[in-house]
N, C-alpha and C positions, 0 to 999 in steps of 0.2 A: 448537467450533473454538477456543475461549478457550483459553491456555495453549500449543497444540499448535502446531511449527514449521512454518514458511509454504513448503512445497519448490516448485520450479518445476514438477513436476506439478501442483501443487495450484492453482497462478495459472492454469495453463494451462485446467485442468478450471474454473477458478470462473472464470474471464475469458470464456470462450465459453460457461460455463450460461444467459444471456440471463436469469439476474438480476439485473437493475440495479436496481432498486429501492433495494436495500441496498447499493451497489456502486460506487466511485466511483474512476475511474484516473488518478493522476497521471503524467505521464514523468518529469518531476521533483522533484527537491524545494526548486526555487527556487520553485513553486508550492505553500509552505507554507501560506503565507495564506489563497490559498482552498482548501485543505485543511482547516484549521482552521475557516473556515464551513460544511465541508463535516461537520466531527464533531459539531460544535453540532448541523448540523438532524437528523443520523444522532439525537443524545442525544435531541433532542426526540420523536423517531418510531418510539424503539424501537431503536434500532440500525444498524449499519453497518459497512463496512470501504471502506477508502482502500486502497488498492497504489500504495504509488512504485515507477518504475519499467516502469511497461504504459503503452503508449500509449492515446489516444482508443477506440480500435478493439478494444484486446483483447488487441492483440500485445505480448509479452514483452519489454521493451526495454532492460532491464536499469538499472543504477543505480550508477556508480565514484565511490567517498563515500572523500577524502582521509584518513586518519590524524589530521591535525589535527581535520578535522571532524567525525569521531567523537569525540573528544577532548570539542569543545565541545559537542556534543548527549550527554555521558553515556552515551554507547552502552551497553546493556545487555548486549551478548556472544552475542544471538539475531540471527540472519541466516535468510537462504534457502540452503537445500543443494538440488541435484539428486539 
């Protein structure tokens, strides 16, 4: 999955596979933080993925990220397509 784009099929099929082990859902991304402890213990264990934008549950919730704040996070130019 390294490399390849994240589409909203793809949240949808990984967000309800009932692997959470390696699986971790933000809604936001003012919940950087403990996202950021969340890739640490991923690093520690082998691996992982965070989704912004899924809520608690699974459901797709989406993610409206300002211009400017792409700006300041370097945005790479990789998004989710449908």
């Amino acid at each position: 999955m390294v490399g390849e784009a994240m589409t909203l099929d793809r949240i949808t099929t990984r967000s309800a596979s009932g692997d959470l082990e390696a699986l971790e859902f933000k809604e936001t991304t003012s919940t950087r933080r403990q996202a950021t402890m969340t890739v640490c213990a991923f690093l520690n264990q082998g691996g992982g993925q965070v989704l912004f934008g899924v809520r608690p549950d699974g459901t797709v919730a989406g993610q409206q990220v300002s211009e400017p704040a792409l700006a300041r996070r370097n945005y790479s130019g990789r998004c989710c397509t449908s």
